[in-house]
Structure formats: C-alpha cells, structure tokens
C-alpha positions in Angstrom: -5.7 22.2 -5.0 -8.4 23.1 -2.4 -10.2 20.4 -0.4 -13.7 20.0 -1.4 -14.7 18.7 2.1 -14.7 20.6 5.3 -13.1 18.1 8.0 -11.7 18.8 11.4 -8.0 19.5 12.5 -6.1 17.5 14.9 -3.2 18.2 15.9 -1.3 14.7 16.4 -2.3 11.1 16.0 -3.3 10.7 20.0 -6.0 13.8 19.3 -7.6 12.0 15.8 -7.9 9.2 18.6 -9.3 10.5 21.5 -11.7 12.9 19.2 -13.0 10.0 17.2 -13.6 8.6 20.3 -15.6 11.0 21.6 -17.4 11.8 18.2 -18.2 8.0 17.1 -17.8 5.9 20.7 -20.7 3.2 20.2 -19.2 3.2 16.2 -17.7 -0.1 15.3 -14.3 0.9 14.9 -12.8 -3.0 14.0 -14.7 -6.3 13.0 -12.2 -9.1 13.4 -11.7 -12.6 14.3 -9.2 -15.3 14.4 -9.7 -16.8 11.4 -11.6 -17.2 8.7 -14.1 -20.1 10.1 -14.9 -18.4 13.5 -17.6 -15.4 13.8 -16.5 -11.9 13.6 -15.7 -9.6 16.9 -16.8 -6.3 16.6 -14.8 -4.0 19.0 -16.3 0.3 19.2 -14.4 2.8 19.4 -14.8 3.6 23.3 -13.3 0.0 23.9 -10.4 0.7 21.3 -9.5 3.6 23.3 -9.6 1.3 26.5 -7.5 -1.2 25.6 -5.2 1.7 24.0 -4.7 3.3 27.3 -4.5 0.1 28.9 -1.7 -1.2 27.0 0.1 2.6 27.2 -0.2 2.6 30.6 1.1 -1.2 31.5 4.3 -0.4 28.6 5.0 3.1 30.4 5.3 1.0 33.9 7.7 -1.4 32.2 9.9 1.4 32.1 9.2 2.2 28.3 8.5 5.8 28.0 10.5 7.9 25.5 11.9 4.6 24.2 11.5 3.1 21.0 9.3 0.0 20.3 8.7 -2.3 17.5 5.4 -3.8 16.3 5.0 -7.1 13.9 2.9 -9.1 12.7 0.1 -10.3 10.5 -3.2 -7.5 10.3 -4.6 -8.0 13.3 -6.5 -6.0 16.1 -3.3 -6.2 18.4 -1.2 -5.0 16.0 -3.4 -1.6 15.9 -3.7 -1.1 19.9 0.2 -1.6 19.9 1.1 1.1 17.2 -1.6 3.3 19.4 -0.4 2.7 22.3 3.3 3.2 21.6 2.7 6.4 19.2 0.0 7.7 21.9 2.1 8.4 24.8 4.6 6.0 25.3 7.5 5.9 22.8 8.4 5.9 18.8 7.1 3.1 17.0 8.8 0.7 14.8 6.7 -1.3 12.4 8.7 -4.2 11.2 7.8 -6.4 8.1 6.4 -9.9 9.4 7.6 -11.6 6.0 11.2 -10.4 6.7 13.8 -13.8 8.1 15.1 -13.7 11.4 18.7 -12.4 10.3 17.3 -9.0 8.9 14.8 -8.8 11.5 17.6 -8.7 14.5 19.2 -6.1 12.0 16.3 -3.7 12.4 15.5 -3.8 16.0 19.5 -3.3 16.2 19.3 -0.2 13.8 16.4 1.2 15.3 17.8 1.0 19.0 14.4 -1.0 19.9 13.8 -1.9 23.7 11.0 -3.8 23.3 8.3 -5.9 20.8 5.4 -6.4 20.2 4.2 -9.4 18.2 2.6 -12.4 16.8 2.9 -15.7 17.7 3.1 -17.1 14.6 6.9 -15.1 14.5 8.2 -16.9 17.6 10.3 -19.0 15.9 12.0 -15.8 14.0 11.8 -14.3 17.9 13.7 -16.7 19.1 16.6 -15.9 17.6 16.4 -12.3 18.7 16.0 -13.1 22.1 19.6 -14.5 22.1 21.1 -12.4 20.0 19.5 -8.6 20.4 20.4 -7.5 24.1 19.3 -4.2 23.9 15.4 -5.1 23.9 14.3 -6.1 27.1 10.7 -7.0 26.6 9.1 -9.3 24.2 5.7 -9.4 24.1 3.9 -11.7 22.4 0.0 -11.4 21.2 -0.6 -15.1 21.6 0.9 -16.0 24.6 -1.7 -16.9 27.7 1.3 -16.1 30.5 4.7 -15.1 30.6 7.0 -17.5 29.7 11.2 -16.7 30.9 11.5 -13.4 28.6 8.7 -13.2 26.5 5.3 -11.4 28.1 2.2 -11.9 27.4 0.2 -9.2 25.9 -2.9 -10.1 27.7 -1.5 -9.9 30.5 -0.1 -6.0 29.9 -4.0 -5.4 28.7 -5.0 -6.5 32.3 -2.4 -4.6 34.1 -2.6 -1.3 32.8 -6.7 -1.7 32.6 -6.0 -2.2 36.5 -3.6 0.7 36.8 -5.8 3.2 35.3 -8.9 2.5 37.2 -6.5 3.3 40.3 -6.0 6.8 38.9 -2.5 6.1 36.5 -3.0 8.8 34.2 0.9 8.5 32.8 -0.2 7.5 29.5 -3.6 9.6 29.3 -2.2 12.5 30.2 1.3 12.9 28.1 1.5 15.3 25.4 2.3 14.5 22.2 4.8 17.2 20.5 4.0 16.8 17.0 7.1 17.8 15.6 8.8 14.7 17.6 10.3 11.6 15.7 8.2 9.5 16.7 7.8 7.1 14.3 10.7 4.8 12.2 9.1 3.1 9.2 11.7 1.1 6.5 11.1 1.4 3.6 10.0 -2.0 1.2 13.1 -3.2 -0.1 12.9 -2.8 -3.0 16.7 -2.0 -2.9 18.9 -4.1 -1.2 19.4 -1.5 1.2 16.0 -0.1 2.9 16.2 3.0 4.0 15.0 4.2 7.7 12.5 7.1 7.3 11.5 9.2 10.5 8.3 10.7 10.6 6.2 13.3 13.3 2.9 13.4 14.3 2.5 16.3 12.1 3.8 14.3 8.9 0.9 11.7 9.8 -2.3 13.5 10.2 -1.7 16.5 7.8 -1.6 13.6 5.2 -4.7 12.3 6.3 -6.5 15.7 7.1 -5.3 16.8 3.3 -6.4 13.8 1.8 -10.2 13.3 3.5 -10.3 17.3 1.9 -10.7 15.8 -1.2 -11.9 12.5 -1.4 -15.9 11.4 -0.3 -15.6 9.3 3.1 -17.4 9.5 6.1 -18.4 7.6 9.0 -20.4 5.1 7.4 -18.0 3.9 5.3 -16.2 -0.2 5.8 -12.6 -0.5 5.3 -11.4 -4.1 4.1 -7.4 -3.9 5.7 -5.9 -6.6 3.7 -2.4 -5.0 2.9 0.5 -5.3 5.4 0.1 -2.7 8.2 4.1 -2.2 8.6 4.1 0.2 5.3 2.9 3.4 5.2 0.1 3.3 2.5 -2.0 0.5 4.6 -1.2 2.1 7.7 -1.9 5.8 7.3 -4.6 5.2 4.6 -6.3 2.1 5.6 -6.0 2.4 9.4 -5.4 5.8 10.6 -7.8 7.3 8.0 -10.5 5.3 8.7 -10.2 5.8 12.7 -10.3 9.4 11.9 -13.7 8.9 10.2 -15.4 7.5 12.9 -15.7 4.5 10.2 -15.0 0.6 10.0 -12.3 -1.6 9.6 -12.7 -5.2 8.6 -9.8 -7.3 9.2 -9.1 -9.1 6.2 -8.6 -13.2 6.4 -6.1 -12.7 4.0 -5.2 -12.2 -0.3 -7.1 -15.5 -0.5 -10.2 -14.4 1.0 -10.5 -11.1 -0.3 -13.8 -12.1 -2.1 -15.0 -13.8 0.5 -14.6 -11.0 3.1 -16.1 -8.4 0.6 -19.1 -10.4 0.4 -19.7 -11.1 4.0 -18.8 -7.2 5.8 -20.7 -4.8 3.3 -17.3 -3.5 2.5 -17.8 0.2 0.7 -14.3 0.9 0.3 -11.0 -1.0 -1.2 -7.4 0.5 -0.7 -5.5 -1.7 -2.6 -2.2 -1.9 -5.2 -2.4 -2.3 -9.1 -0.7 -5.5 -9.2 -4.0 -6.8 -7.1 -7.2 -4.7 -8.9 -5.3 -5.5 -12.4 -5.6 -9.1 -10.9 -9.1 -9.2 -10.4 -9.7 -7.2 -13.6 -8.2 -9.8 -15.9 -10.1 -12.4 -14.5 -13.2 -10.5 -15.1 -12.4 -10.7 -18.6 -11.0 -13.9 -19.2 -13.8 -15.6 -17.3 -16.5 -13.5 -19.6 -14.2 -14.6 -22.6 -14.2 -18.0 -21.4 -18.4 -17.7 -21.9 -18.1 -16.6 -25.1 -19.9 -13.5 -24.2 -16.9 -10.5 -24.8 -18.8 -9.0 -27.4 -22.0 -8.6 -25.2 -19.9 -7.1 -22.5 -18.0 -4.7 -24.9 -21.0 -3.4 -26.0 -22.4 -3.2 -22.3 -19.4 -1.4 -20.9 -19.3 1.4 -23.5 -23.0 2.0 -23.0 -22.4 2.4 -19.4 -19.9 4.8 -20.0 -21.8 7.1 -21.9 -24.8 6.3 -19.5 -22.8 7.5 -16.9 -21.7 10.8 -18.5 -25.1 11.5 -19.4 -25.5 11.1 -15.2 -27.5 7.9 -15.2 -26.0 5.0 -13.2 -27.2 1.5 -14.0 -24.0 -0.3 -13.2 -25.5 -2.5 -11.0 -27.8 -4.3 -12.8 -26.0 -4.1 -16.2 -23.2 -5.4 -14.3 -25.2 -7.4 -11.7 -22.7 -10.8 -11.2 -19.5 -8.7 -11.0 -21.1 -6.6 -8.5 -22.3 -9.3 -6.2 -18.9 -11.5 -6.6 -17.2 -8.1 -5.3 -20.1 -7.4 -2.0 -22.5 -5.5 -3.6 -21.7 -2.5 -1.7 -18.6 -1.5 -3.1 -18.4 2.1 -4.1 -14.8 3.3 -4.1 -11.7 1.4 -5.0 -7.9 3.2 -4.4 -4.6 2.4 -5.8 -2.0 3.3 -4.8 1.9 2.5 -4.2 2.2 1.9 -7.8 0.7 3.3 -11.3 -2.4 1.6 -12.3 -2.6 0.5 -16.1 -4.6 2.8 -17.8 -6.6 0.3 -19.7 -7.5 -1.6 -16.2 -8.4 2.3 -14.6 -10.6 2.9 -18.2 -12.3 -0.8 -17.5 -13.2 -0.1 -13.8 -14.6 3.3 -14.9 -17.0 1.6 -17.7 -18.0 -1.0 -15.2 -19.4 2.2 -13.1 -16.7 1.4 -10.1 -15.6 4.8 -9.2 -11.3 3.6 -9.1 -8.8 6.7 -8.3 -5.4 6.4 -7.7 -2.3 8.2 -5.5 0.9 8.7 -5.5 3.5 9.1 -3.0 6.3 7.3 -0.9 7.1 6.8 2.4 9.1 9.5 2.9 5.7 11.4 2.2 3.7 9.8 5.0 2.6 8.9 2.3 0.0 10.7 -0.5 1.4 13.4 -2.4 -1.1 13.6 -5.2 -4.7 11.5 -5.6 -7.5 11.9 -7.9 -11.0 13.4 -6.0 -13.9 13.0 -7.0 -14.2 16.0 -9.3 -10.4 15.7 -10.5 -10.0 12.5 -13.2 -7.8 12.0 -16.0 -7.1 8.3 -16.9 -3.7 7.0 -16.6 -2.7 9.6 -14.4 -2.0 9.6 -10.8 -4.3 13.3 -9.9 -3.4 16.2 -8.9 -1.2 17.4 -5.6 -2.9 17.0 -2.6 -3.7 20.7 -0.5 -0.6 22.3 0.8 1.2 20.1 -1.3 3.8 21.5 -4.2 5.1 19.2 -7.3 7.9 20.4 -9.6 9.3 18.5 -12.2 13.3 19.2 -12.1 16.0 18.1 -14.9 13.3 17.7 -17.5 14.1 16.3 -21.1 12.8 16.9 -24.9 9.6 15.3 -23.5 8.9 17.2 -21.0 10.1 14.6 -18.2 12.0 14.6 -15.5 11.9 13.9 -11.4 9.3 14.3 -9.6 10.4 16.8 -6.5 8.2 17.4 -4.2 7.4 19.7 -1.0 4.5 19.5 1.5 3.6 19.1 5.3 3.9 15.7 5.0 7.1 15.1 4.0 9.3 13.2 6.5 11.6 15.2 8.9 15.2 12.8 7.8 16.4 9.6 7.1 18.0 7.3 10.6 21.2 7.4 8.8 22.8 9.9 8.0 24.3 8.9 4.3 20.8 9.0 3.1 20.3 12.3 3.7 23.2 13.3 1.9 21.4 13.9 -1.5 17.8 13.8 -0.6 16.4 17.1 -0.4 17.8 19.4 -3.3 19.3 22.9 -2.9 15.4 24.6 -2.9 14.3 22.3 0.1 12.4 20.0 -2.3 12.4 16.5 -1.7 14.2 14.1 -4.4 11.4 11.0 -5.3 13.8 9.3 -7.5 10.6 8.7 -10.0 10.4 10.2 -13.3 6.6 12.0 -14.6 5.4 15.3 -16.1 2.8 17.6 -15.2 -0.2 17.6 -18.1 -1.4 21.7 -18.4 -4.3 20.9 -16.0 -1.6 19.6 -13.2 -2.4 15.7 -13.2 0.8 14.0 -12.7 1.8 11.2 -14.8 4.4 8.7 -13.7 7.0 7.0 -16.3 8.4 4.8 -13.8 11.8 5.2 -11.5 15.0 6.9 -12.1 16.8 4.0 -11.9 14.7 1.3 -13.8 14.9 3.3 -17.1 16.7 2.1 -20.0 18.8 4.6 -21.9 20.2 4.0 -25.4 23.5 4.6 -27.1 21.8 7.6 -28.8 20.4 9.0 -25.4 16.5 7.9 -25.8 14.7 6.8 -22.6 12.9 3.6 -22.4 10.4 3.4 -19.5 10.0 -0.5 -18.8 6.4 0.3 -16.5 5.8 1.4 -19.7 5.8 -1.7 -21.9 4.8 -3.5 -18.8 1.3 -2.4 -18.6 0.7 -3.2 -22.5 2.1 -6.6 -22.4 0.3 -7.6 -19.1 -2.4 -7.0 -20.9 -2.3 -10.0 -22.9 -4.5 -12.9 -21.7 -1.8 -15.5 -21.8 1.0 -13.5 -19.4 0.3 -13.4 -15.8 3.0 -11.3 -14.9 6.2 -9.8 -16.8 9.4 -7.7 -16.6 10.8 -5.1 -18.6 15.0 -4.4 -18.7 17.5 -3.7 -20.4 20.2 -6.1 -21.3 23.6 -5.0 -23.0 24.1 -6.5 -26.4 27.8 -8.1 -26.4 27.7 -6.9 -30.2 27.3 -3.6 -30.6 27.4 -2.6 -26.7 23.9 -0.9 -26.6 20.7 -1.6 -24.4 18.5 -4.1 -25.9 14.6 -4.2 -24.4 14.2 -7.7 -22.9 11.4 -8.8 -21.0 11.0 -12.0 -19.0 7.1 -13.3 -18.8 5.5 -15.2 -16.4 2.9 -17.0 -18.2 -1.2 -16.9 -17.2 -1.1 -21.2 -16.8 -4.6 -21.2 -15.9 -6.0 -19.2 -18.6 -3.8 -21.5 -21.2 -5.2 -24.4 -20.0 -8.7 -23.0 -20.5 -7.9 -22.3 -24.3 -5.6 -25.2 -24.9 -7.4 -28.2 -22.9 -4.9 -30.2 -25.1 -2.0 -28.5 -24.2 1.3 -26.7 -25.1 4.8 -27.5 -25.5 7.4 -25.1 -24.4 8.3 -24.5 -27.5 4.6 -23.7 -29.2 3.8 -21.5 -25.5 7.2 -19.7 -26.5 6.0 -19.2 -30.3 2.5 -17.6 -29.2 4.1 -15.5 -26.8 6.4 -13.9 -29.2 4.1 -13.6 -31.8 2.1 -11.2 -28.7 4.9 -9.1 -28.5 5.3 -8.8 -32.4 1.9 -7.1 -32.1 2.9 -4.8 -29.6 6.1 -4.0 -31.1 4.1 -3.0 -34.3 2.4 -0.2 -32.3 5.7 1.0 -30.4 8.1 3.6 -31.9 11.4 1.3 -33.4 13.6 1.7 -30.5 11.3 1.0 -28.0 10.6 -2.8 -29.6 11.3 -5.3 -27.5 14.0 -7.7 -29.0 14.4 -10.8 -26.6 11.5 -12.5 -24.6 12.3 -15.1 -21.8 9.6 -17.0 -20.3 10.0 -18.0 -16.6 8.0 -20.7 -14.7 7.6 -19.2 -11.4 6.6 -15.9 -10.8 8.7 -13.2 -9.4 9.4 -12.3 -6.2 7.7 -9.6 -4.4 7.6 -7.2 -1.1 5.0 -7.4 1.0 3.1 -4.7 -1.1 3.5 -6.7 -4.6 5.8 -4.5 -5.9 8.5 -6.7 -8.1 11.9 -7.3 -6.4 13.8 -5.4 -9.6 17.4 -6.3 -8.1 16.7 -9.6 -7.8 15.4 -10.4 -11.2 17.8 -8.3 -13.6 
C-alpha cells in the first residue's frame, strides 16, 4: 500500500524528538495532573526535551550509560521522560507492567539484566522486595520521593542534577548517537501465556512503524491524544505516545478507565486509541441505555439514514446524534482499535453513528502495526490492509482459505532475549510466524479468525474459531462478557463448544426490577444461545453454557487470560 500522506523521516526515536522539538516547541506536548480533582499541567514540547536531557544526563553520571534500565508505573508524565531519557542516549529500556506482583517483577529486572528503575510510588511496597532480593540494580528511583531515602533516589532530585550539569556544558547525553539498528529496547510481551516472551526491538523497528503508519492515516499537529491504556505495551506506547510526539500533537493523561468520559469531555480529545473489549463497552451501553428509553426503533431508523447520508457525502452526525456526541467530548473524530479484532456489528454501529472507527493489527514483535485501515481503505470486520513496506502471506492455508498470518516488514523485531524462542519464529523464507490464523479478501484486507492455539478442531478435522462465536454472543444485552472453548466430551471423545458467560447484572436489573433466580437467569441465557445456534452451521453449535459470577481475568490491555479460564 502507498502512504497517502507525505511525512518526514527520522532516523531513530532521539531525532523524532529533538525535530518535534524544534518543529512544535511552544506546542503542548502533555496536559497532566495528579489526579482527577486537581487542575491540569500543561508541559510544551521545549520543556519535554529539557527535562529529557536533564534526566539523560543525571542517569549517564550515575554510571548508567550502555546499561539497561527499567521503567514502571501508572501513565504518567514521568514515566514518558524516563523511557526518553533512557532510549535517548543513555541505555535500553525496560518497560515493566505496574499490575504485575512483586515475585514476577524481581523476575524481569533479573531476566533483563536491569541496573536500575525508574518508578512510581504507589509500587514501593512491590520495590521493596526487590531492593533485597535483585543485587544487580543499583539504583532505584522513585517518581514520588522528595529526597533520597538509604537506596532509593529521588527522581526530582536527578531532574535537578542533570538540569545543573548541562547548563555547565555536559553534553554526554545530547550529544550520543543513537545507532538505530541497536537493541535498545526489551518489551514483554502481555501474558497471555504463562510464559511472556522478551522481544528486542531497534530504533529502526520504532519509528518506521510510526513513519508507515502517519502515511496513511489523517493526524496532524492539532490533534489531542487521550493515553488511557498502560504505557509498558507496545500499542499504547508506540501508537499513543511516540506517534503523537512525532506530530507535534497532544497528549492528555488519562485519570484512569473510570474517567474516561470525564476526561473526554473536559481536554477536547480528537482522537481515541483504544481496545475492542473497551469501544464494544461503551457501544453496548449506548444501546441498552436508548433501549432502556424505549426509543430503539427511533434510533434504528436514525442510524441507517445516517449511513446513507454519509455515502451520499452529507455529515449530520452531530446533531442527529447530539447526546452521544456530547457524553463522548464533542470533538471526537477518530477512534482506533487495536490489539484485538473489533466485532463487526460494534465497527458497522460506530460507522452509522458517523464516528470514523478503524482498526490494526499487529503484535509486539511488530513494534507493533502490521496492517490498519486509512481513510480511503475500509471493509467492515476486517483489520485493513498491510501497512507501506510491509508484506502479509497467509502460509499452511485450509479448504477455506485460512491459515497463519506470516509476516515481513521494517518493523519487525530484531530476536527474542532467549534464545528457545527464536527457535521457531521466523520460517524458512524470513517471514515472521504471528501464531494468529486470517485470510486475505481479493482487495488485500486482512481478516483475523482468532489464534492458532485457541481454535477448536473436531474429530472430523473442522475448525472452530471461538473469537468467532464470541463476538455474536456478546452481543446479547444480558452477557457482559463470555468465553468460547472447547471441552472433550468423556462420551464420544470429541470437542464440544462450551462457553462460560459473564452476565450484564446491571442491564438485568433494568429489565427485571423484580429479579431473577439463578435458575430463570440460566434459562434465558440458553434460550440466547438457542438463537444463535439456529444461525450457525451444526458443528459449530454451542452445546454447554456455564454462567460465572465474576468476570474474567484480564492483562493490562483487557485481553482475557485464556490459560487461566479453560
């Protein structure tokens, strides 16, 4: 595909910095604050590359240079000088989950061979527990901290000193080169497997990913970012941090999942880079608080006028739609999802609503977009087309035309940390292997059927794709949340389609005031999936339902802990 936008080349992450700066310096690069109740602090982007350099400078006379460094904590400013000042010029960084408990925290600053942290206070506690236990790092610095206490440092501090150092002429940090081609940054992967794997990434990987990606999708320097998801994974970080500094745009520091609607509201936001499991969220409640009014017909009818408004070129959206835009900021113009596949029907709602919504796809290991819709590229319920420079082959396909998704492009990581990962993932052509199973449509939209190792094959050899039954039975209005597996049947030793549901309390206590007993919530529910079976081909039917009270648990990016559940 060929980029639609002109944008400039930079050769590493320390060059889209230092041009941006240049380019946009009285821009507001970050609005932030404490928390939700205090005002906002807006910060430009000549005093982001201040306390960048400051912070480089004071970690490089600590002794740190060429040496890795970890970064956690909640989204904050500090978190985004540290990654900055580490990737810039003094080491590799090492973004570490904040959500993760102490025990598997010590066990990646021990994998990745970390000398020092960076981090919140509110992880102390979990720090702690390093401090006696990981010898290798030497420093711990902490974001909250007014002095240094015994072996943790304060972070203020380090702004101060190096802000000192470099108005007596330290150039140590402004002046290093970055080699792009250097592993210079160690990201873990979500955990969705027991086992997260270490990926290692360049310079190179980083901003050809974001240079590809602003080819083809409408952003500029006026744009507000809302950063709500967790800056250690890739999406969030390269998309919703590094993208936007590139710009010359804004990043609002979100208060959190809760205040989402809050903080769109009050920043002007203009763009939301988000997951499914969150816009399909907000979508569903969109309905079921319309249906709740008794005014689902009216809307029906609104949306598919819109539609056909809209391809006739005539945008009225906002006033058709006038409360949903306002409860979302009124500025909103772009929503993104990504880092898992969007239901199609939620996609097909935004659309009608007049929300332009376009989804990615990629991994990690790709730094991390491999394909994205654009803005002249749409085809519902897939995840677009291969970014520039980027090359998708489908490899070990079956009757239907599916197989993995294998995939080459600039952006693809240099290697795993260990080396038993690499073992088997690149294949014999140089291709990386996604694990994830899709096809490519005539056009070259890629479709996603879910992961290699989620899908649920028969005694008779047919393939079951649980995302796929996933996205129709979420959406019913009475489950919240579900999961789709296979269970072996003790009979006749085949794979029977089970799914365990997490009911939608609140919307069944907005129907059924009088409530439900277990066993009459149980009867409705299966009476849903009757419905849906009667649309499904006969293996596909789902044969046992299981309804669970609490919902399921999650990594930090809301994808569903599989291993934990089946």
């Amino acid at each position: 595909m060929k980029g639609h936008y002109e944008k400039r080349f930079v050769s590493d992450i320390k060059d889209l910095l230092y041009t941006s700066e240049k380019m946009f310096p009285n821009n507001v690069a970050f609005r932030h604050r404490k928390d939700s109740g205090n005002p906002y602090t807006e910060t430009t982007y000549s005093r982001f590359r201040k306390d960048v350099d400051a912070l480089g400078t004071a970690l490089i006379s600590l002794g740190l240079k060429d040496q890795p460094i970890a970064v956690m904590g909640e989204n904050r400013y500090e978190w985004n000088v540290s990654y900055m000042a580490t990737v810039c010029g003094t080491g590799s960084v090492v973004p570490i989950d904040k959500e993760l408990p102490e025990n598997e925290i010590i066990t990646l600053l021990e994998r990745s061979k970390a000398k020092a942290i960076l981090y919140s206070g509110k992880k102390d506690n979990e720090i702690q527990a390093a401090i006696r236990q990981c010898q290798d790092v030497q420093y711990f610095i902490n974001f909250d901290l007014a002095q240094d206490e015994e072996k943790r440092y304060s972070y203020g501090n380090l702004i101060q000193k190096g802000t000192e150092l470099v108005e007596k002429g330290d150039r140590s940090f402004i002046d290093t080169k970055i080699d792009p081609e250097a592993p210079l940054i160690i990201l873990f992967t979500s955990g969705t497997t027991s086992n997260s794997k270490a990926v290692i990434l360049c310079h190179r990987n980083i901003v050809s990913n974001i240079m590809n990606m602003c080819k083809v999708i409408s952003a500029d320097d006026t744009d507000v970012f809302l950063s709500v998801l967790p800056l250690h994974h890739t999406y969030e970080c390269t998309c919703n941090f590094l993208c936007p500094i590139y710009l010359g745009g804004t990043i609002v520091v979100s208060d959190g999942l809760r205040h989402i609607a809050k903080n769109l509201k009050e920043t002007g936001v203009t763009v939301l880079i988000t997951v499914p499991l969150l816009l399909e969220s907000i979508y569903w409640k969109i309905l079921k608080n319309i249906e709740s009014k008794g005014k689902m017909s009216t809307f029906k009818i609104a949306s598919n006028v819109n539609g056909l408004l809209l391809k006739a070129g005539i945008n009225v959206s906002d006033k058709l739609f006038k409360d949903i835009y306002a409860a979302m900021g009124g500025k909103l113009r772009l929503v993104i999802a990504g880092a898992a596949a969007l239901d199609p029907i939620v996609a097909k709602g935004y659309s009608k609503l007049g929300l332009q919504c376009i989804q990615g796809y990629g991994l990690t290991e790709c730094s991390p977009i491999a394909t994205v819709e654009t803005d002249q590229c749409h085809a519902i319920g897939s995840t677009g087309v291969p970014m520039p420079g980027t090359e998708i082959v489908i490899k070990d396909k079956n009757e239907d035309g599916i197989g993995e998704i294998c995939i080459k492009s600039p952006s693809i990581m240099l290697r795993y940390l260990d080396e038993k990962d690499n073992k088997n993932a690149f294949d014999e052509e140089g291709y990386f292997r996604t694990g994830d199973l899709g096809y490519l449509d005539k056009k070259g939209f890629l479709f996603i059927s879910g992961r290699k190792k989620n899908v649920i094959v028969t005694k008779n050899g047919k393939n079951i794709f649980p995302e796929e039954l996933e996205a129709l039975i979420c959406a019913c209005s009475l489950v919240k949340e579900c999961l789709v597996y296979g269970a072996m049947d003790e009979i006749t030793g085949d794979e029977i389609v089970s799914v365990k549901i997490v009911p939608d309390h609140d919307y069944i206590e907005s129907q059924y005031p009088q409530g439900l007993s277990e066993a009459e919530l149980t009867t409705l529910l299966n009476n849903e999936i009757k419905k849906i079976n009667k649309s499904l081909v006969s293996y596909k039917a789902v044969k046992k339902v299981f309804v669970q009270k609490n919902e399921f648990k999650k990594t930090t990016t809301h994808k569903i802990k599989r291993y934990l559940e089946t």
